[in-house]
Steps between C-alpha positions, in 0.01 A plus 500: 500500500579519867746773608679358796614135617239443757275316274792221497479501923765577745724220491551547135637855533713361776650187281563793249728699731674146547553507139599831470793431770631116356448539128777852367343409152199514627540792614722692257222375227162702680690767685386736279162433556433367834337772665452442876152726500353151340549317895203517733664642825765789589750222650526293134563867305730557716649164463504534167609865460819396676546206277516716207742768652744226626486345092544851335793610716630097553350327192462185726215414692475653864579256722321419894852696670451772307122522608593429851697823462217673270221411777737642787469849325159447556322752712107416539520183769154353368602496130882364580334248705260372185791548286690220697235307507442504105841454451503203728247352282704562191815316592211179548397498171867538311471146409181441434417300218254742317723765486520424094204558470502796713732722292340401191150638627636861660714528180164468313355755741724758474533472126124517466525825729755659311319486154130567689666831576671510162149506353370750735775739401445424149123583524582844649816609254229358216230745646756835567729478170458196312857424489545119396879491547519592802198217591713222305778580699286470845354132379816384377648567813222321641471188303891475572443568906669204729720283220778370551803748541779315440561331117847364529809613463517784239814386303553842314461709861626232706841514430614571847296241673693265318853612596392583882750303768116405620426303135558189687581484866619221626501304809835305541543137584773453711735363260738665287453257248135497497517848446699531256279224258178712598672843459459640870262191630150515377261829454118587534280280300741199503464174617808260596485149518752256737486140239690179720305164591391395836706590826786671300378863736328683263295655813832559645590691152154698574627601884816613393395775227195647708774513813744658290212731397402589827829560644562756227173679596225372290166394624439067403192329538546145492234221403539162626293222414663234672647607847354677720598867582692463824733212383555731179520753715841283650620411135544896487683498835767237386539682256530869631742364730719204388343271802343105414194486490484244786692743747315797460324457783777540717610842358216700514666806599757446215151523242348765645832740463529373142118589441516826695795618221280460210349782342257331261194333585390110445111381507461104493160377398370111479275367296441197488590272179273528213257721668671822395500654157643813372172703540536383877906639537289850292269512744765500787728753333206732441411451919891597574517804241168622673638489857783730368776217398700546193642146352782500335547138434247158546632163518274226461606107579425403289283524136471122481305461803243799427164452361370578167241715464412380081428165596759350228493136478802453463773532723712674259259742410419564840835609563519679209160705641663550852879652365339735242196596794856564757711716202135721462509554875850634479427746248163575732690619765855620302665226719718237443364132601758205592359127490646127465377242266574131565734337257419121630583253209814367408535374144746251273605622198227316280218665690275704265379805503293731324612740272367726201641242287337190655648240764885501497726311753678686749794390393455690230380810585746823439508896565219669313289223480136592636334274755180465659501622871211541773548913369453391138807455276831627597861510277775257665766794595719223638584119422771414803710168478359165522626346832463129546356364797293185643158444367243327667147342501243500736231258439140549648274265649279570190761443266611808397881605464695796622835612337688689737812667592652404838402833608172542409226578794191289498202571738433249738247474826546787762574748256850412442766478235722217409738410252697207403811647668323601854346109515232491267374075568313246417174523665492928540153607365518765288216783400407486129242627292200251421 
C-alpha cells in the first residue's frame, strides 16, 4: 500500500485541495484523517495544514481571501511564490468534472492509511502486553475513519434547533399579503412558483421580488432564458425607479442614483431556452460560492423553458422532473428558488380533466377534489365563480377546431401572441404541434 498521494500524480492532489475548499461535507467527513504529510511537496502540506486549521477553528472550508492573507504571513519568497502558483492551479480545477471521483478516491486513501497504521499499532500492543481491548478499540476506530458526520436531526437532543429564530429564515417578497400566506415570504430549501398564462407578467412578478430582495440587502442571482441580460438588466431599472421602460434611456443619471442606494447585490445570467438544466444553474452557483459570493435567493424564468435532464417523454413528466430537480437545488444550497410556470389554456366548463376518480367535467369539479397536474396530482383549494363570456372557434386549414376564450393567446409567425380581442383573423398562421 502506497504511503503518500504521489502515486495518483500531481494534479490529483491539486483537484483534492479544490475539493477540500468547495465541498464543507467533504471536508467535515475526512478532517480527521487527512493528514497533509501524505502530499508530495512542502507548498501542498502547507496548503493543506492551513486548510485544516481554518476548518477546526471555522468549521467551513478556508476560502482563496483567507489564503491571500495566510500566504502574506509568509516569510520564505521561493516557497510563497510556489504556493501562489499551486493555489492558482487550484481555483482551475474547482469545477472540474472528475472531482466526484476525486473525493471518493482520497477518502479511500486516507481510510486505508488510517487502519494500515491501526494494524501496525495493533501488532506492537499484541507483541508488548497482549491487550485485545485496547486493539478493538484502535480498529474500530479505524473501520469507522472518514463517515459521514452528520445523521439528521437528533429529535431527542435537538430540541433547540427546532425553536431557534434561525429554524426557517425567510426572505420576504415585497408584499404584505404574500407574506403573510407564506409566513414571512419563503425560506431555505423552498421553491415558489408565479402560475398565469401568456403575457399576463409573470417575469415582471420575478423582477419585482429579487428587487425587493436586493434593496433589502440580499444577494439575487437571476436566470433568464429568454432575454438577454442587459434588457433584463433595464426591466430591473424600471423597476428600481418607477421610470417606462421606453424612457429609461433618457434618465440615466436618475438609475444610477437608484442603483448606487442599494445595498444588496443582483447577478443576471442567460441561457438560452432549453439548453439549460438545473445541474447547469448548480454548476453556476457552485462557480459564485467559490469566488467568495453568498446567495441568498435564485430566480429562474422560468421552469417551463428549462431542459430535462431524465429524458421523460412526456411533457408532463418532464416538468414534473425539472420542478422536483429546482426544489432539490434549494435545499442544496439552503436557499429559496422563485420561478413562473405558464398557465396557457383556457377551458369551458365541459372540458375534462383528469382526476383520481377518472375524467370529470370542469363544470363539475369542487374543493378537495384531486387532479392531475404537470407536478402530479394536486387538491382543488379553490373553485371561484363561473363568469360567462364569448366562446369561440378557430378552425384550421387541416380541419381541426379551437375553443377559445376571447382572450386567449395563440402563437403565430414572428414569435407573437394574438387573441381574438387584439385581432386574431382569418388568414393569421398559427404554430401548432404536428
Amino acid at each position: 500500500m502506497e504511503n503518500r498521494l504521489s502515486t495518483f500524480g500531481h494534479n490529483f492532489q491539486i483537484k483534492s485541495i479544490s475539493s477540500l475548499m468547495s465541498d464543507g461535507n467533504f471536508l467535515a467527513q475526512i478532517y480527521d484523517i487527512l493528514d497533509e504529510s501524505h502530499y508530495d511537496n512542502d507548498t501542498l502540506k502547507w496548503v493543506i495544514k492551513q486548510c485544516k486549521e481554518y476548518y477546526d477553528e471555522y468549521k467551513k472550508p478556508i476560502t482563496f481571501d483567507v489564503f491571500k492573507v495566510k500566504t502574506g504571513e509568509v516569510k520564505n519568497d521561493i516557497l510563497k511564490t510556489s504556493i501562489v502558483e499551486n493555489l492558482k492551479e487550484v481555483f482551475r480545477y474547482m469545477e472540474a468534472p472528475d472531482l466526484e471521483f476525486v473525493k471518493d478516491q482520497t477518502l479511500d486513501f486516507f481510510k486505508n492509511q488510517a487502519l494500515k497504521n491501526a494494524i501496525i499499532e495493533s501488532v506492537d500492543i499484541l507483541e508488548s502486553s497482549g491487550d485485545y481491548d485496547a486493539i478493538k478499540t484502535l480498529v474500530d476506530t479505524a473501520l469507522t475513519a472518514g463517515i459521514e458526520r452528520n445523521i439528521g436531526h437528533e429529535y431527542i437532543h435537538d430540541i433547540d434547533a427546532r425553536y431557534s429564530e434561525t429554524t426557517r429564515m425567510t426572505v420576504e417578497t415585497g408584499w404584505d399579503i404574500i407574506n403573510e400566506l407564506t409566513q414571512g415570504g419563503l425560506g431555505k430549501g423552498e421553491l415558489g412558483v408565479v402560475v398565469a398564462p401568456a403575457g399576463i407578467g409573470k417575469s415582471w412578478v420575478l423582477s419585482h421580488l429579487s428587487a425587493s430582495s436586493i434593496k433589502r440587502g440580499k444577494t439575487v442571482v437571476h436566470y433568464t432564458l429568454e432575454l438577454n441580460e442587459e434588457y433584463t438588466g433595464l426591466r430591473y431599472d424600471s423597476i428600481l425607479t418607477g421610470i417606462a421602460n421606453q424612457n429609461l434611456k433618457y434618465h440615466k443619471e436618475d438609475v444610477e442614483r437608484a442603483v448606487g442606494n442599494i445595498d444588496g447585490e443582483l447577478v443576471i445570467k442567460y441561457f438560452p431556452t432549453k439548453t439549460a438544466s438545473v445541474n447547469t444553474i448548480s454548476a453556476h452557483l457552485k462557480r459564485m460560492v467559490t469566488l467568495g459570493k453568498k446567495v441568498d435567493m435564485v430566480i429562474v424564468d422560468y421552469a417551463d423553458i428549462m431542459k430535462d435532464t431524465g429524458n421523460a417523454r412526456e411533457v408532463r413528466h418532464a416538468l414534473g422532473n425539472i420542478y422536483e430537480d429546482l426544489r432539490g437545488l434549494a435545499g442544496e444550497f439552503g436557499i429559496p428558488i422563485w420561478t413562473a410556470s405558464q398557465a396557457n389554456r383556457c377551458h369551458i366548463l365541459t372540458d375534462k380533466v383528469e382526476t383520481e376518480n377518472g375524467k370529470i367535467e370542469i363544470g363539475k369539479i369542487k374543493e378537495g377534489d384531486e387532479i392531475l397536474t404537470h407536478l402530479g396530482y394536486k387538491k382543488v383549494t379553490k373553485v371561484f365563480p363561473v363568469e360567462k363570456q364569448p366562446v369561440y372557434k378557430v378552425k384550421l386549414k387541416s380541419g381541426k377546431e379551437i375553443t377559445i376564450s376571447a382572450d386567449h393567446d395563440l402563437p403565430i409567425m414572428y414569435g407573437k401572441l394574438k387573441s381574438v380581442s387584439t385581432g386574431l383573423k382569418v388568414g393569421d398562421k398559427l404554430f401548432t404541434k404536428k
